[in-house]
N, C-alpha and C positions, 0 to 999 in steps of 0.2 A: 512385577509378576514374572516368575520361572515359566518357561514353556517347554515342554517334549517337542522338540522342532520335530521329530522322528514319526511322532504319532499324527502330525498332521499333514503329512505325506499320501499322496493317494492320487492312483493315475487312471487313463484309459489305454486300452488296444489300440497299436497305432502301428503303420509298416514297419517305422524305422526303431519302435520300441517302446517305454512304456515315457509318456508325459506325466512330470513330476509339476505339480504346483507349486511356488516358493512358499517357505514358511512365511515373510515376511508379511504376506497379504492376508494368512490367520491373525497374526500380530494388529495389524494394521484393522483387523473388525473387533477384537479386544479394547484395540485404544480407543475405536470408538464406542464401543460400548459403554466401558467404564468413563469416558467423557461427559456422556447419557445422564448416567449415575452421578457423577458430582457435580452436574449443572442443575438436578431436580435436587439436591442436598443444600445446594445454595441458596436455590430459590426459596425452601425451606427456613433457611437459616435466616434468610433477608425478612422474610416476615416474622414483626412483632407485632403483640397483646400490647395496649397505651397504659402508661405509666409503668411499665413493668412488669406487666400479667402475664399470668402464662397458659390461661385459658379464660375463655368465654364460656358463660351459661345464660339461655335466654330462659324464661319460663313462659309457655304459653300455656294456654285453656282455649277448648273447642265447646261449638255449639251455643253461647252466649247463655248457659244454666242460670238459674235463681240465684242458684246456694255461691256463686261466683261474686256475687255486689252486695248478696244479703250476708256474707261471714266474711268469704277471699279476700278484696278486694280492702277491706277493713284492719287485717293482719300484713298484708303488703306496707298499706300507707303509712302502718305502724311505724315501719323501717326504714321507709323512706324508699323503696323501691318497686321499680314499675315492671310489667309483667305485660304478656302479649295477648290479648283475649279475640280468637278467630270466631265472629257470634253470626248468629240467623235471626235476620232483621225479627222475626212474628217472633222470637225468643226475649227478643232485648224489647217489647212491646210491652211484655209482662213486667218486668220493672225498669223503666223508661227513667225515672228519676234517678234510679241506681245508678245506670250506665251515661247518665249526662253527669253525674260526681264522679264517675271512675273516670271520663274523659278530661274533665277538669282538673284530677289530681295526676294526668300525665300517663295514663296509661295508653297503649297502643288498642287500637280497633282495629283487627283483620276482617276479612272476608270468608265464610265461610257456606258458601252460596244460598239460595234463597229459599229451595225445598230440601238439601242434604241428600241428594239422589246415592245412592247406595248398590250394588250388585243384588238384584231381584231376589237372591238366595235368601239375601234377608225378606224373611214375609213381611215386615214394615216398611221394606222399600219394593215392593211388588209394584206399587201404582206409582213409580219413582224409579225405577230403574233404571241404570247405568245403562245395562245393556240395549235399552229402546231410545236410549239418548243418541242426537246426531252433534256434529261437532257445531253443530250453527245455534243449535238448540242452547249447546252450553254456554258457548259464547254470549247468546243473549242474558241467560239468566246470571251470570256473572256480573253481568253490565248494567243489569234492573237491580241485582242486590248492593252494588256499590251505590248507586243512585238513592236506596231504598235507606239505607246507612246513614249517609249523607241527609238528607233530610229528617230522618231523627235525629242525628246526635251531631250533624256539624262535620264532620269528619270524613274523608273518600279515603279507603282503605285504599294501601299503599301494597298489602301483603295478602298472603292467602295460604290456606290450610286445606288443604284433600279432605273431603268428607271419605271417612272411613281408611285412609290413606289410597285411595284406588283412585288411578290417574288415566282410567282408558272410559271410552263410549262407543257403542255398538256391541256385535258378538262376530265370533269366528273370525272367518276372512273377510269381513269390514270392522273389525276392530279396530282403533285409531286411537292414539293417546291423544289429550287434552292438554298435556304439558307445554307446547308452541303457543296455544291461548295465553297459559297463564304467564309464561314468558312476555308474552306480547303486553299485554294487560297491567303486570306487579312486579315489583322489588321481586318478590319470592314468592315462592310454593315449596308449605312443608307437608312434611309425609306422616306417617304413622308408623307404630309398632317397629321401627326400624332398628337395625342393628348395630350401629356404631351412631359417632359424631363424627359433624363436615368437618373437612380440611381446608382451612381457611386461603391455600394457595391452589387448589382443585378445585373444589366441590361447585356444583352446578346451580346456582339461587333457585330457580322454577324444580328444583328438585331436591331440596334440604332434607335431610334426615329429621327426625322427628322419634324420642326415646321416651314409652312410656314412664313415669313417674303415680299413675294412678294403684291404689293396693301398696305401696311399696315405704317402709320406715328407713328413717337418715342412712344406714347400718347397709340397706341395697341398694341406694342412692348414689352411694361415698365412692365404692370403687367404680362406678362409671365416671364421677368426676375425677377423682386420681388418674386414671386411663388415660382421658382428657389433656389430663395437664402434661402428663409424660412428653405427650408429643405434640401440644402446641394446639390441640381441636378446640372446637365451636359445639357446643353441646349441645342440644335443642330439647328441652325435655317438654312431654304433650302430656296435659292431663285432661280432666272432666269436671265432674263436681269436685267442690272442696269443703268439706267438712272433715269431721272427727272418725267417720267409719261410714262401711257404706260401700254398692259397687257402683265401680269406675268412680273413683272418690280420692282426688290427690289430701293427704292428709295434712291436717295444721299444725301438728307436731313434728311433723315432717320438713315440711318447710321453716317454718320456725328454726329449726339445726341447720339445715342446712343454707338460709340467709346468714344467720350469727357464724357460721362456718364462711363462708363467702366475705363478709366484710369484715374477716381476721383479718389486715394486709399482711399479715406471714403465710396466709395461702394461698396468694399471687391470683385472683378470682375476678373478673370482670364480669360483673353480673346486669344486664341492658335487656332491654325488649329485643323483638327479631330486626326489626327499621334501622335499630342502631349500629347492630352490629353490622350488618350486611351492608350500610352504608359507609363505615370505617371499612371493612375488607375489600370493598371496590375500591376506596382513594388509595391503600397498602399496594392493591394487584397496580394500580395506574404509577 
């Protein structure tokens, strides 16, 4: 890199005249800067996708819905692939057989706590409120719904999902995030409605991104996976119900392209639950 030694010149008032700083000590916060820069480039570079991949996609589903074990979960197994399902114990009640076959053919069971407390705004989570939640409060119920889990289906979530993607309890200046719990607690915490995919040499597990896929055909899907792949991310995609149409309804035609798309191996696609991956990107980071 060229530098204006001239331009970086610049003194103060002083008896004997003006004090000049060397250029060489601008030089010298350059080298280090750009050192910066190609040690995060490497770190970068050292992380790989197994076998060759060049991007991760997990699929999850919140709330443990019906149309999840009674259509989903039947289209998955079709292809041989397992998907991340974050449920509420009184959800997975209502078909209880369902979800002891969806665990048996290998799918993941998250946590997605036990009443789905929500910001009061919502008038269904009025008697539920985030904001009358305490940090002790959530902690317990986190800890009753893995319990609760566990005894229906066999299984102690390892993972966890943000009801609503909203990660704080209390209001104003006692607001507190919740996210040290779930750190404490799970492999991960993923989010909602969020704006990109994690960085498999960054990103934060107790705070995973989370990309909806609900409403949306292969065609709005494709360039968030392309994105993806460019630079190596972790895609998280969140949906709802799964059927044919419908709101909050990740679609079966949908998925369908985009599986048969994933295990082209000419599209370099590692496609696993969230458990999986996050546990391959921690022995990568080690």
């Amino acid at each position: 890199m060229k530098l204006n030694t001239q331009a970086f010149q610049f003194g103060c008032k002083h008896k004997q005249g003006v004090v000049t700083v060397f250029p060489h000590l601008i030089m010298l916060f350059f080298i280090i800067l750009l050192g910066g820069v190609a040690k995060a480039q490497q770190n970068s570079a050292a992380f790989s996708w197994p076998d060759g991949k060049q991007v991760a996609i997990s699929l999850t589903f919140d709330d443990g819905r019906t149309s999840q074990v009674d259509a989903g979960t039947a289209l998955l197994d079709q292809y041989g692939v397992k998907a991340t399902f974050y449920v509420v114990p009184s959800a997975v009640k209502q078909r209880l057989e369902g979800w002891k076959k969806a665990v048996a053919s290998g799918h993941e069971i998250g946590n997605h706590s036990l009443h789905h407390p929500c910001t009061g705004n919502f008038p269904w989570s009025r008697q539920k409120a985030l904001e009358d939640y305490t940090l002790d409060k959530m902690q317990r119920e986190l800890i009753v719904t893995n319990d609760s889990i566990q005894y229906l289906l066999g299984v102690t979530p390892k993972n966890f999902a943000f009801p609503c993607g909203q990660t704080f309890v209390g209001r104003g200046v006692n607001t507190k995030s919740y996210v040290p719990i779930v750190a404490r607690l799970f492999v991960s915490g993923r989010g909602w409605l969020d704006e990109g995919p994690n960085d498999p040499t960054f990103c934060d597990f107790a705070q995973l991104t989370g990309m909806e896929m609900d409403g949306k055909d292969f065609d709005q899907v494709l360039p968030l996976i392309q994105s993806a792949k460019e630079t190596g991310k972790w895609l998280v995609l969140a949906g709802h119900e799964m059927g044919d149409s419908g709101q909050q309804t990740t679609r079966l035609a949908m998925l369908k392209q985009l599986i048969e798309y994933a295990q082209n191996p000419a599209n370099g696609v590692w496609i696993a639950p969230v458990e999986n991956v996050a546990e391959y990107i921690k022995k990568q980071r080690k």
